[in-house]
N, C-alpha and C positions, 0 to 999 in steps of 0.2 A: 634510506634517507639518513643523512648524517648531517649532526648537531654539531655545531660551533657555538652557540650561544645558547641562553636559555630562551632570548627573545624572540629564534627561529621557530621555536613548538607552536607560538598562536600563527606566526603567517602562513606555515604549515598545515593547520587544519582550516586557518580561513581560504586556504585554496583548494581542502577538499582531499589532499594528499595524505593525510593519517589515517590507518584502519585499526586502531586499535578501540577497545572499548572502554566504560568505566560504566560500572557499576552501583549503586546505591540500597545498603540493604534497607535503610527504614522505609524512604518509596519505595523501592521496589522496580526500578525505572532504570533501563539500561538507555545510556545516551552515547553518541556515533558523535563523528565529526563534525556532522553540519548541528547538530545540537548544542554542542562546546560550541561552534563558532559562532549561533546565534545568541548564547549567554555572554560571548568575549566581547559583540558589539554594541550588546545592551549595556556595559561596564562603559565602553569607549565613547558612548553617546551620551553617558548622565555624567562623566568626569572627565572633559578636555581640558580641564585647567595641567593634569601630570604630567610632568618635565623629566627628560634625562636627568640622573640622580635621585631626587628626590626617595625620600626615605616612608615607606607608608606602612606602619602597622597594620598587620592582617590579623582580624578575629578570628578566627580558623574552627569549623569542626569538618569532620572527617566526610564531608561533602563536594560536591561537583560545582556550585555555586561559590565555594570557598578555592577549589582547583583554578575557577577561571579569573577568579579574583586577582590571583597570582600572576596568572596567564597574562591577564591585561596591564599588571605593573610591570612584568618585564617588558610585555611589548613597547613600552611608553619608555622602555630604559630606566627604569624605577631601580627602589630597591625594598625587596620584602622582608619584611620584621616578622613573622611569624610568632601567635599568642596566642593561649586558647581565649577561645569566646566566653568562657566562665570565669577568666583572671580576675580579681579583682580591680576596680578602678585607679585606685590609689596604684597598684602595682603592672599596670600599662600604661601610668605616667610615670613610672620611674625610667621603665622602658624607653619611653618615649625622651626622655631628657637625654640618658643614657647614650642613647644612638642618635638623638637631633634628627628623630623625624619629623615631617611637617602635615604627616597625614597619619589620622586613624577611619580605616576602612573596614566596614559591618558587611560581610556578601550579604547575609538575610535577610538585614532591613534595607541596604542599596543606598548606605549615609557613609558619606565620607567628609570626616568634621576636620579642621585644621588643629594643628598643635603648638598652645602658646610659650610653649617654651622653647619653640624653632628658630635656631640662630642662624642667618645665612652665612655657608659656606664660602670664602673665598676661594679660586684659583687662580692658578699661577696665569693661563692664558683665557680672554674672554672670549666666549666662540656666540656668533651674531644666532647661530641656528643650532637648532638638537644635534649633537655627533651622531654619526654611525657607532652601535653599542658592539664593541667588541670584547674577546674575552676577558681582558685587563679591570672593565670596570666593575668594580661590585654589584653584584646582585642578588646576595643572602646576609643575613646576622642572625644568627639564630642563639637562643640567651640558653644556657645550659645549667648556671643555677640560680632555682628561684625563692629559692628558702628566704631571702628578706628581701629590702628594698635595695640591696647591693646588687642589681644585677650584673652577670660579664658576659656581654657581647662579640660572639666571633664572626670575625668579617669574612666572607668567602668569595673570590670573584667568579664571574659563570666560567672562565677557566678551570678554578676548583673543581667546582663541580659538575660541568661534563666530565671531564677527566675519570671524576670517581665513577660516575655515570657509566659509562663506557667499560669501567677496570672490572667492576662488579660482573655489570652485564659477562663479560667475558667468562670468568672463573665460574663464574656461577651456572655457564651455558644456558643462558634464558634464551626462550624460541619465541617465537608470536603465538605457537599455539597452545603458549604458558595460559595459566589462569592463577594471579596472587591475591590473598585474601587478607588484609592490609587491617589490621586492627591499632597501629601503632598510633598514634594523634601526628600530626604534620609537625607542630611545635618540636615532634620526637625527630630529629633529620632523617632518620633510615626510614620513617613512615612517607617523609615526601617524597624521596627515594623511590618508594614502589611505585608512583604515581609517572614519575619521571623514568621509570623503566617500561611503561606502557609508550609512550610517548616516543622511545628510539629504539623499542623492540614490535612496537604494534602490539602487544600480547594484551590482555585482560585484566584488568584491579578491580575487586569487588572491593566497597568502603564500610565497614562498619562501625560505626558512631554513636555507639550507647554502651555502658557496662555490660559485661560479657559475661554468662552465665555459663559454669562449664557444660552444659548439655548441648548449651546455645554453638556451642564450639565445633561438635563432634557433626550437627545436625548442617551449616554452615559449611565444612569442609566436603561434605557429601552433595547438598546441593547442588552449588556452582561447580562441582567438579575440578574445585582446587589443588593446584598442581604442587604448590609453590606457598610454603610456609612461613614469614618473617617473625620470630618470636623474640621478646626477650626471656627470661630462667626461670620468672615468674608464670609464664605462659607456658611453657616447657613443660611443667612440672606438673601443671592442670593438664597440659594434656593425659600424659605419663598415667595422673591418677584416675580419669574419667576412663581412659583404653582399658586398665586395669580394669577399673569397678562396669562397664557396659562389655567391656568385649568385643566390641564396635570394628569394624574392620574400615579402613581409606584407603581402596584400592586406587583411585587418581592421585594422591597424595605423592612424589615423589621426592621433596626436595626441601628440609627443613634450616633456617638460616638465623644463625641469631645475632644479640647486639645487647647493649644495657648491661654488660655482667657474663663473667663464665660462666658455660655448663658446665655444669658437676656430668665427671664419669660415669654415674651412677645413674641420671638420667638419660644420658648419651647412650649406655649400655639398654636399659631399660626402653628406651624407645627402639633401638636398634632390632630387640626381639620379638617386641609387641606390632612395629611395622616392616618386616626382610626387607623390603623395596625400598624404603626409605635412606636417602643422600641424605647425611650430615653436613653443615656446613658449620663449624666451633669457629669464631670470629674473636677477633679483638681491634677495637678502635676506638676513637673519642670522636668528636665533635670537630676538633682543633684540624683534622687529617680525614675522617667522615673514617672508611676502613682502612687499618694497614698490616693486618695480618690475616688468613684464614689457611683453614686446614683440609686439603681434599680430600672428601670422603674416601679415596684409597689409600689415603695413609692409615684413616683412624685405629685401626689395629695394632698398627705397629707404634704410632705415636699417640696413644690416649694420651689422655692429658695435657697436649701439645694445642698453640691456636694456630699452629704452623708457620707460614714462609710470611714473602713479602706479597702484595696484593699486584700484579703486573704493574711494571710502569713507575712501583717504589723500591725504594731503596731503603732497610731497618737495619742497624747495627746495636749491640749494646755496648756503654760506655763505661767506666770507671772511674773517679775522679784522682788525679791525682796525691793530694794534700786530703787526706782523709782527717787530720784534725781542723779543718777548716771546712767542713761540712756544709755550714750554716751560710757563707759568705755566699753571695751568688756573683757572676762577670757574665759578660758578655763573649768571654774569651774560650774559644773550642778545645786551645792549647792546654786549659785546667785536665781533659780528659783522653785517655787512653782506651783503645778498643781489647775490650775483655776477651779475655780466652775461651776455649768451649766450655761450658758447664761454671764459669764462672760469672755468679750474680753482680747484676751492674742494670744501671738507669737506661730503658730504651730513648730512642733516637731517631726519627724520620724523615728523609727528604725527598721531594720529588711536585708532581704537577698539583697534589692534592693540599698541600699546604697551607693552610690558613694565610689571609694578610696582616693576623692581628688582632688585638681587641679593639674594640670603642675606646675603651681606655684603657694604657698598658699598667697593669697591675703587680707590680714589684713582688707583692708575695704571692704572684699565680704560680701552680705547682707546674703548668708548663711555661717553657720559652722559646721561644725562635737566639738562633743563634744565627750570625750570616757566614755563608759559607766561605768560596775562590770566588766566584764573580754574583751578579746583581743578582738575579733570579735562583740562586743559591740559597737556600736556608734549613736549617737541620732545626730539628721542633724537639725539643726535649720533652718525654711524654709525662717523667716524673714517677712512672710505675715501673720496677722489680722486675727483671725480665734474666732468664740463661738463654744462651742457643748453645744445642747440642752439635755432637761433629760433623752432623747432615747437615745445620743449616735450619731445622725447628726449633723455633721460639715458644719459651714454657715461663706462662706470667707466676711470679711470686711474690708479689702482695705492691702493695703503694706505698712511697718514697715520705709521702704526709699522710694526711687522715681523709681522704677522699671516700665518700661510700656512695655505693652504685645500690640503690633502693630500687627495685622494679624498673630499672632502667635511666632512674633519674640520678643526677649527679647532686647530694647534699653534702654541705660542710658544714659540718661539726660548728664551729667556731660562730657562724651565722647561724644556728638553733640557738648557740644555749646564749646568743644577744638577744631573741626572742623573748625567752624564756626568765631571763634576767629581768628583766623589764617589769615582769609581774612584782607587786608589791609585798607581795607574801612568799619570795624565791629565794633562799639565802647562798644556796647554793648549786648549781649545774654541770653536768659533766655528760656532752652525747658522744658514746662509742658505735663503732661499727663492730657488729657481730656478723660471723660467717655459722649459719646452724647449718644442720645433719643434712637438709637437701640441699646444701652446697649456693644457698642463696643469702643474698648480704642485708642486713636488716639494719637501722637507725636506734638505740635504745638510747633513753634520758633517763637519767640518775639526778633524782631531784632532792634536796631538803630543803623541807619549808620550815619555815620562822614560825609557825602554829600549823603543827600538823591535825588535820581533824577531816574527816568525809567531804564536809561542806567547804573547806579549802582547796582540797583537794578536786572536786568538781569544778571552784573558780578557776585553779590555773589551767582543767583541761579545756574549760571556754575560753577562755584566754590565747590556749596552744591551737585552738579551734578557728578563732577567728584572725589568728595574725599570719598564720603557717597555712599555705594552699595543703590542699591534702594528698598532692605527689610527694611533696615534700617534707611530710609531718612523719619523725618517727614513731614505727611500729609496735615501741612497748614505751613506757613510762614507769621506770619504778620510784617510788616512795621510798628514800632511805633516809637512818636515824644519822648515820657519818659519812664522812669519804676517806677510805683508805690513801694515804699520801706514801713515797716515797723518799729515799733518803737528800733528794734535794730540795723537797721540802714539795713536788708538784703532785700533782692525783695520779695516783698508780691506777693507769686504767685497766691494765691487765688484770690486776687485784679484784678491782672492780666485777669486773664479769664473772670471772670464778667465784666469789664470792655472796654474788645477788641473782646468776641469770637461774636459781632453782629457784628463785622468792616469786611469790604470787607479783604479778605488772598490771597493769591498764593499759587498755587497748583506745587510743585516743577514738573518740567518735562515736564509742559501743554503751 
């Protein structure tokens, strides 16, 4: 069976034609086709008002009642807003304005409420009936950062994302008599991903939908006889440490794939001898492109450290700019850059089927950008991250272009913490860095001085950081300092910074 669209998967299993499974570890309930089908038309019969287009937040947890949810908006020609079910209110209508959806949809409670701040869409041609939905129209936005009420919504058409669909599948050699064990939230793209690999591979997705214990992990891979890993660095590295400390052997285990953040070598190595069988997959991607680099487990020897090639079907180059005292300027013009040499550092660059259409709103200081190519469907996506390729042809990430941090998988900016964190009345001053520590995982820290520093302030502004900052998005340490080391152009040396504080006793928001 092969996918064109997304909205093909519900007529597909309403016909009876999908053998793939899913999974539910809280029930415990494994559901087949005719199951999904009778959830998709229990959606189809409580909400025929959805139209082609229409834009509907989904509350999402890592559920089958939340899969069909999806299912039924694309059937309808919708378009899914993907959000956890835990967001806050306030911050699924910023969502909501953001993208001009006209619906917010609960799978659990079966409510789908309108959204008052839905402005109707004109086009260019009025059509009397529903179109046929083809790959061209949208049917994802998935918000990548959530750290305040500024969200940036990426537009993706089902173009997009079969496409990736398929690329993965490919490289990755998924079989149907895979079994994936999907711990990532949907809100995470690579987590609907695995669900959407079920779907055009027939293979298995177990969902699991609660905080994850590491024993929960080890015990979970053995069970359902998981084949098929999807981790981010943070998960990695639990695993790493639990094989270490139980000893625990996964002989189904064959195939580890990550996303959110490099693996560190040292984890890669360390898994490598604690499981021989085990396929590495070291990735590198955003949101903006879903994946555009990974590295086949026959290379990793040769190329540690590498996130390797292009993903089939794209095209990665790195660039150079020009006019290096004009840094700062940004154009629309490709002609600013030159394609770097081997082993020469330069800004990655991506083009091909996977490509984003966009934001919601185009955001002049987003660290990526589409640029257009030679003709319409042309577009090179500046990634904004640090990249060499060597004389093979592997690509080796060396750090970000701005101050991007990749926290557990989540994308925070700097700049949208410390307006949080400003805002407190007692904050005089703010500065969040990104630190890379010893296991090779990238952490959020806030460097704070308060106007009265004292215990009991100090407790105000971790409520404070508590109740405005969801907790993907809240940094990992919090230090109290008496200054901020500045340099010589008068701004916060944040280098200074960290060498200087990260041996200082922190607080751990939350604990």
């Amino acid at each position: 069976m092969y996918l064109s669209t997304l909205t093909q998967i519900g007529y597909t299993i309403k016909d009876g034609a999908w053998r793939g499974t899913l999974i539910e570890v809280k029930s415990r309930n494994e559901f087949s086709c005719s199951d999904l089908g009778a959830k998709i038309t229990e959606f189809e019969n409580l909400f025929s008002l959805l139209r082609h287009g229409d834009k509907v937040i989904i509350k999402t947890t890592n559920t089958v009642n939340s899969v069909c949810a999806m299912l039924f908006v694309w059937g309808r020609g919708g378009v899914v807003v993907p959000v956890k079910n835990t967001l806050k209110p306030k911050r699924i209508l910023n969502i909501a304005a953001d993208s001009n959806a006209k619906y917010i949809l609960d799978p659990d409670t079966k409510t789908l409420s309108p959204v008052r701040s839905y402005k109707k869409e004109n086009h260019p041609l009025e059509l009397k009936n529903n179109p046929v939905v083809s790959g061209v129209d949208l049917a994802l936005i998935v918000y990548t950062s959530g750290s305040t009420g500024k969200p940036k919504g990426i537009m993706l058409s089902h173009s997009n994302v079969i496409f990736s669909m398929y690329s993965i599948i490919s490289y990755l050699g998924l079989q149907k008599e895979d079994v994936i064990l999907n711990i990532l939230p949907f809100t995470f793209d690579y987590g609907l991903y695995q669900v959407l690999f079920s779907f055009a591979s027939g293979l298995k997705t177990v969902l699991h939908d609660a905080p994850l214990q590491p024993y929960q992990l080890i015990n979970l891979l053995n069970e359902y006889k998981v084949s098929v890993l999807p981790v981010v660095p943070s998960l990695a590295s639990m695993l790493e440490k639990i094989l270490k400390y139980r000893k625990n052997d996964i002989p189904e285990l064959r195939k580890l794939t990550n996303t959110g953040g490099h693996l560190s070598t040292d984890t890669i190595k360390e898994l490598k001898r604690l499981l021989p069988q085990l396929e590495i997959y070291p990735m590198y991607g955003l949101t903006e492109c879903k994946r555009a680099l990974y590295l086949p487990p026959a290379d990793l020897d040769k190329k540690m450290g590498s996130v390797g090639i292009p993903i089939p079907g794209l095209d990665a180059r790195v660039f150079v700019r020009n006019e290096p005292a004009d840094l700062d300027k940004e154009t629309n013009d490709m002609g600013i850059y030159h394609e770097a040499s081997p082993n020469e550092i330069g800004e990655l660059f991506v083009r091909g089927p996977s490509v984003m259409q966009g934001y919601c709103h185009e955001d002049e200081s987003s660290v990526c950008r589409l640029y257009p190519g030679r003709y319409r469907d042309e577009k090179w996506l500046k990634t904004g991250d640090l990249f060499i390729r060597d004389e093979d042809g592997y690509f080796y990430f060396k750090g970000r272009s701005k101050e991007l941090i990749k926290q557990g998988g989540y994308c925070l900016y700097p700049a949208e913490i410390e307006e949080v964190i400003n805002q407190h009345d007692n904050a005089r001053m703010v500065s969040v860095v990104g630190e890379t520590r010893k296991d090779g995982l990238e952490y959020a820290c806030a460097f704070v001085e308060l106007s009265e520093d004292n215990p009991a302030e100090r407790n105000r502004l971790l409520f404070w950081l508590k109740e405005g900052l969801e907790s993907d998005y809240s940094p990992r340490a919090i230090f109290f300092i008496n200054a901020f080391p500045y340099g010589s152009t008068g701004k916060i040396d944040k280098k200074r910074l960290i060498e200087e504080y990260k041996s200082n006793p922190y607080t751990i928001p939350g604990s």
